[in-house]
C-alpha positions in Angstrom: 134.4 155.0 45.4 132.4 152.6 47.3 128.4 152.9 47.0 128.1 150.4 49.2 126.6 151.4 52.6 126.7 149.3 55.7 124.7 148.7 58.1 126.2 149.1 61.3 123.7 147.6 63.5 123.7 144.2 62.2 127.2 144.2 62.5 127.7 145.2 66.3 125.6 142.3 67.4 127.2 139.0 68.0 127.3 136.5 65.5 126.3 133.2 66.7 128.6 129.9 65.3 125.8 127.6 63.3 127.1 124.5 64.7 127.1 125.8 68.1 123.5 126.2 67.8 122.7 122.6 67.2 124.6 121.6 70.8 122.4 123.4 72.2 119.2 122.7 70.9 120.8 119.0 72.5 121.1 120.4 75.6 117.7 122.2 75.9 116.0 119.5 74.8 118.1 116.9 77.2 117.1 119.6 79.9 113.5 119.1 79.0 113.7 115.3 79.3 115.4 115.5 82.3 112.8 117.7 84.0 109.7 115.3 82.2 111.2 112.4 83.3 111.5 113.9 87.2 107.9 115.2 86.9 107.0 111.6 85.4 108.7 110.0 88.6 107.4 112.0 91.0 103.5 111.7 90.0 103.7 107.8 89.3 105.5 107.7 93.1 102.4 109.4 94.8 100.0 107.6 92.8 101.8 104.6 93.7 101.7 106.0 97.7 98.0 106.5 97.5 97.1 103.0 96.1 99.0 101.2 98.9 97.5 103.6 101.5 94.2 103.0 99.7 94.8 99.2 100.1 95.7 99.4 103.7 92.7 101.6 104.6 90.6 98.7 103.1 93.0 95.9 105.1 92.4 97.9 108.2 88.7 97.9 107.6 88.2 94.7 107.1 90.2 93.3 109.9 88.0 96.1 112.2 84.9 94.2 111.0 86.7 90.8 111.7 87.7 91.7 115.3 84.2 93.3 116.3 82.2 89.7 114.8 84.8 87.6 117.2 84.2 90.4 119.9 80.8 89.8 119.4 80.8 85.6 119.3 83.3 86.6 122.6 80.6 88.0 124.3 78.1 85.2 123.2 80.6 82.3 124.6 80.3 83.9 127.8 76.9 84.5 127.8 76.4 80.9 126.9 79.1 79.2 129.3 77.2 81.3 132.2 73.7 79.6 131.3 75.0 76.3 131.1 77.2 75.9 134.5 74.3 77.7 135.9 72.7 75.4 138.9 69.0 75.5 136.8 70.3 73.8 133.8 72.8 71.4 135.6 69.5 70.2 137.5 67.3 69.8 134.8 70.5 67.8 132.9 70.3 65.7 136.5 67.0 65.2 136.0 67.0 64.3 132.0 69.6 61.8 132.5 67.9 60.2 136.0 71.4 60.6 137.5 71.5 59.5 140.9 73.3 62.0 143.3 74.7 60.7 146.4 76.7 62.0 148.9 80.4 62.3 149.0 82.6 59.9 150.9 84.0 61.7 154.4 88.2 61.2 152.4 86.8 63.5 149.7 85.4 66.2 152.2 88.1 68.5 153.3 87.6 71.8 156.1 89.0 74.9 155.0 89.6 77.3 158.1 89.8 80.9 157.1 91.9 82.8 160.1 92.2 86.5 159.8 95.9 87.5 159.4 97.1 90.1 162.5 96.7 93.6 160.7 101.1 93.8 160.5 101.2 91.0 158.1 97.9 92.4 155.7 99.2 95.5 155.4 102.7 94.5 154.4 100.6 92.1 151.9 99.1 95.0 150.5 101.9 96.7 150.3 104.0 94.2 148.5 101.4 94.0 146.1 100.9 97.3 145.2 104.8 97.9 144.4 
């Protein structure tokens, strides 16, 4: 007679092969890597995003600044061209320089007639312009 008594509940479970077990600790752990190393690409590809959109914010900036100085030294060319072909300085340059005017010779004096155009021929004109 056997004294032995088993134990059944240990014995209706499944028994797992050792060697089994170490393929797939492998492929959990490759699994982990995997999913690190997607998580790793991911976050270095948005930090990388925001620098460069951080660097062109600061190109765009500066090239804002650069375009409303030569708007400004634009404006000041004008402003500037406008005094000096004015008739006030030309004269007092006349006078600084004693330059003698004189009149100009009757070949260099041409007669511009301005003749209205009959009403017909404007409006076609106009119209041919505004197409």
């Amino acid at each position: 007679m056997s004294v032995h008594i088993r134990n059944l509940k240990k014995d209706r479970g499944v028994r797992k092969n050792k060697s089994g077990n170490l393929s797939a600790v492998f492929v959990t752990i490759a699994r982990l890597l995997f999913i690190s190393g997607v998580i790793f690409f991911v976050v270095n590809l948005r930090v990388s995003i925001n620098e460069k959109a951080e660097s062109l914010n600061r190109d765009a900036a500066r090239i804002k600044k650069k375009i409303h100085t030569l708007n400004r030294e634009i404006e000041h060319l004008k402003i500037q061209r406008e005094m000096l072909s004015s008739w006030p300085h030309i004269k007092r340059k006349i006078n600084e320089f004693n330059l003698p005017l004189r009149s100009p010779d009757p070949s260099q004096v041409r007669s511009l007639a301005l003749t209205e155009a009959p009403r017909e021929k404007r409006q076609q004109a106009l119209n041919v312009s505004q197409r």
